[in-house]
C-alpha positions in Angstrom: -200.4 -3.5 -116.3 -199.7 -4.3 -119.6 -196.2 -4.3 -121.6 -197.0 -1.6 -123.1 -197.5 0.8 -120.1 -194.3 -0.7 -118.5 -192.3 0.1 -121.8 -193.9 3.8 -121.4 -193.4 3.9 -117.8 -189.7 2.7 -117.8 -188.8 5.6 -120.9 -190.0 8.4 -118.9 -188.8 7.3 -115.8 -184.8 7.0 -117.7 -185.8 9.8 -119.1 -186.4 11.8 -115.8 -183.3 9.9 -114.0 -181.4 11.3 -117.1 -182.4 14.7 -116.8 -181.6 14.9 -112.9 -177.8 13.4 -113.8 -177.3 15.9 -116.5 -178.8 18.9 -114.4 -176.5 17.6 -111.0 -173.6 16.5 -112.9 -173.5 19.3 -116.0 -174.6 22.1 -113.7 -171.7 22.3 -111.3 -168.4 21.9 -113.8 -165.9 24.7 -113.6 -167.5 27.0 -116.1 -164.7 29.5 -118.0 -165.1 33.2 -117.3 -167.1 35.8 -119.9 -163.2 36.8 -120.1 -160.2 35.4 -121.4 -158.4 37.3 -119.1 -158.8 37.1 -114.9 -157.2 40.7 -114.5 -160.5 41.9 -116.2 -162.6 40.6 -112.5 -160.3 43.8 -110.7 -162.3 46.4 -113.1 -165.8 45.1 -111.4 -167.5 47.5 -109.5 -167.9 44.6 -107.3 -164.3 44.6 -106.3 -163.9 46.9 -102.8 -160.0 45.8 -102.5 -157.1 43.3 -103.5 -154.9 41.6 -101.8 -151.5 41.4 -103.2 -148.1 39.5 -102.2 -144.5 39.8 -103.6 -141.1 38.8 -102.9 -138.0 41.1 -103.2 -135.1 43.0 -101.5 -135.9 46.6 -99.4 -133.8 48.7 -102.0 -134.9 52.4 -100.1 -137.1 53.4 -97.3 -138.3 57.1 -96.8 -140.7 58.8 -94.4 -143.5 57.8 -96.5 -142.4 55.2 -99.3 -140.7 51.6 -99.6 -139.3 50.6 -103.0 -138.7 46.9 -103.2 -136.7 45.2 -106.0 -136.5 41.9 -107.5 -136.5 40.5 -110.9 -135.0 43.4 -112.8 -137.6 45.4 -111.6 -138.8 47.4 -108.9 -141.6 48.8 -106.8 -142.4 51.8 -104.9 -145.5 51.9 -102.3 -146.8 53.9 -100.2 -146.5 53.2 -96.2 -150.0 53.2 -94.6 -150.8 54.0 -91.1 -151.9 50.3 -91.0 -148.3 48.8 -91.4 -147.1 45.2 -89.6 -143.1 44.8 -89.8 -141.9 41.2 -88.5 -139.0 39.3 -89.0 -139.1 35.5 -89.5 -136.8 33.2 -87.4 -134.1 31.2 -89.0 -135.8 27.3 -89.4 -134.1 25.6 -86.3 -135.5 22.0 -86.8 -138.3 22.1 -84.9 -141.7 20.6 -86.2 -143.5 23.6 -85.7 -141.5 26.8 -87.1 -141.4 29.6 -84.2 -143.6 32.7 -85.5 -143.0 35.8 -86.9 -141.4 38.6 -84.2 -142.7 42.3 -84.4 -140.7 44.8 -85.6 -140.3 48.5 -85.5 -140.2 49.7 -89.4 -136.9 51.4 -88.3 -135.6 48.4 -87.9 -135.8 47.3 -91.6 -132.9 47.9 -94.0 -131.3 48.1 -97.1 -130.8 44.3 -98.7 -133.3 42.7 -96.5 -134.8 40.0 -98.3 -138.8 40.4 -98.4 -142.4 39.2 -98.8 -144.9 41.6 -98.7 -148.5 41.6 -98.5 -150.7 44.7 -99.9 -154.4 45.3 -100.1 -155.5 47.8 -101.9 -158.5 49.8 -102.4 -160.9 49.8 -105.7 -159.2 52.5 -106.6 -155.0 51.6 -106.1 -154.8 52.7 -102.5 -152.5 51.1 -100.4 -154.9 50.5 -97.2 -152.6 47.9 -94.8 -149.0 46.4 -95.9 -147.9 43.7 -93.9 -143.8 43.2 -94.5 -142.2 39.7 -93.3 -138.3 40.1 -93.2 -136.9 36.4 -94.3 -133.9 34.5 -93.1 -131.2 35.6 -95.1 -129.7 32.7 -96.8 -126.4 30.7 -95.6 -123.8 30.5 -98.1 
């Protein structure tokens, strides 16, 4: 072969290599959303629900409502059939934390420090809230 071809051969074959790099390397960077804004995603008809947690104090319980508070504000949801109440142990020490303990909705109260899990339907439904009673704090 001559220089020539080995000059032509070695430019298209950088060339090629090039392409592959650009195409492997450009192809899977974290590209930005269409929005600016990630709460537009929850107004795609491809959303079916949302899961959403909180912290906060139980500030009133009825038959068929919970409002928790926290942060100067508050929150009132629904109570599903689909509801999980469990208290979570004080931290003894131990490398592995005991887990949660079921409890009867009854049993929560006024002032009990909270996390709270929600999913919700596409359309604002509550469909399953799952309330974790925390330690309350030593002073």
């Amino acid at each position: 072969m001559g220089k020539k071809t080995l000059i032509i051969v070695f430019v298209i074959v950088s060339l090629l290599v090039g392409l592959f790099l650009g195409y492997v390397f450009g192809y899977n960077q974290n590209l930005p959303l269409a929005s600016s804004n990630p709460f537009d995603l929850l107004n795609s008809k491809l959303v079916e629900n949302v899961n959403v947690s909180f912290l906060g104090q139980v500030a009133s319980i009825s038959e068929k409502t919970i409002r928790i508070e926290g942060k100067g504000t508050s929150l009132d949801l629904e109570i599903p059939e689909n509801i999980s109440v469990m208290k979570q142990p004080e931290f003894s020490g131990e490398k592995v934390p005991p887990a949660p303990a079921q409890m009867k909705l009854t049993d929560l109260k006024q002032g009990d420090s909270v996390q709270a899990s929600v999913l919700l339907d596409s359309g604002g439904k509550v469909n399953a809230l799952v309330i974790v009673v925390l330690p309350t704090e030593k002073k």
